[in-house]
N, C-alpha and C positions, 0 to 999 in steps of 0.2 A: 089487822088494824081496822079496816071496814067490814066486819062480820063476814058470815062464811056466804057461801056461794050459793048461788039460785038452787041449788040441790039440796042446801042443806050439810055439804060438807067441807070438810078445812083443813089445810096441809100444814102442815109443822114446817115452820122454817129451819133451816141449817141451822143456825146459831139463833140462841131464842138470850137477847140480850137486854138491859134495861138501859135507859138513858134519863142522864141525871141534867138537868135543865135552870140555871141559875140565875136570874136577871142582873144584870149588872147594878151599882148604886145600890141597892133595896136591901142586903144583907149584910153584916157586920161580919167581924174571923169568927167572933163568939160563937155565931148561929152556924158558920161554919164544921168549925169544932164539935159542935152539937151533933152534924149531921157524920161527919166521921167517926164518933162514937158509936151514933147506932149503928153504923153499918157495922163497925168493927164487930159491936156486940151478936149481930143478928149470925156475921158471921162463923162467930165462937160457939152459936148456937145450933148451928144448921143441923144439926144431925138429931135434935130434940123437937124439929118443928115441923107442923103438921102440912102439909099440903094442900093446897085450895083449887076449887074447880068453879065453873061459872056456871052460876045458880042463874040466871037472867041477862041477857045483854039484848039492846036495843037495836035495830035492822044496820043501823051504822055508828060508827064510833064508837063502839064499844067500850073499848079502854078508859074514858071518859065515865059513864054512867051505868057500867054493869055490874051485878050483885054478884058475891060469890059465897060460896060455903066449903065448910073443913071437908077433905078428902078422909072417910073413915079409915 
């Protein structure tokens, strides 16, 4: 989450998981719905999709404002 280490290197976490973050009030079921599609789809899809690596990240935060590109 805060870039890698004074060294330059970065350990993989155990479990490398995502977290879905929803504000309460601000969304409808609609857009709900929405967002359970794609998941569904991305995950019907998983074995056709390419892999991404990090082309650029910023000394902190990363996850926020880092570039990435296709893993050939």
């Amino acid at each position: 989450m805060f870039g890698r280490r004074p060294d330059g290197s970065e350990e993989a976490p155990d479990l490398d998981l995502v977290r879905l973050a929803i504000p309460r009030r601000v969304y409808t079921q609609s857009h709900m719905d929405y967002v359970v599609e794609v998941i569904r789809e991305v995950f019907e899809r998983r074995d056709s999709l390419r892999g991404m690596r990090i082309d650029w990240e910023p000394p902190s935060l990363r996850h926020f404002t880092a570039r990435f590109a296709f893993v050939d």
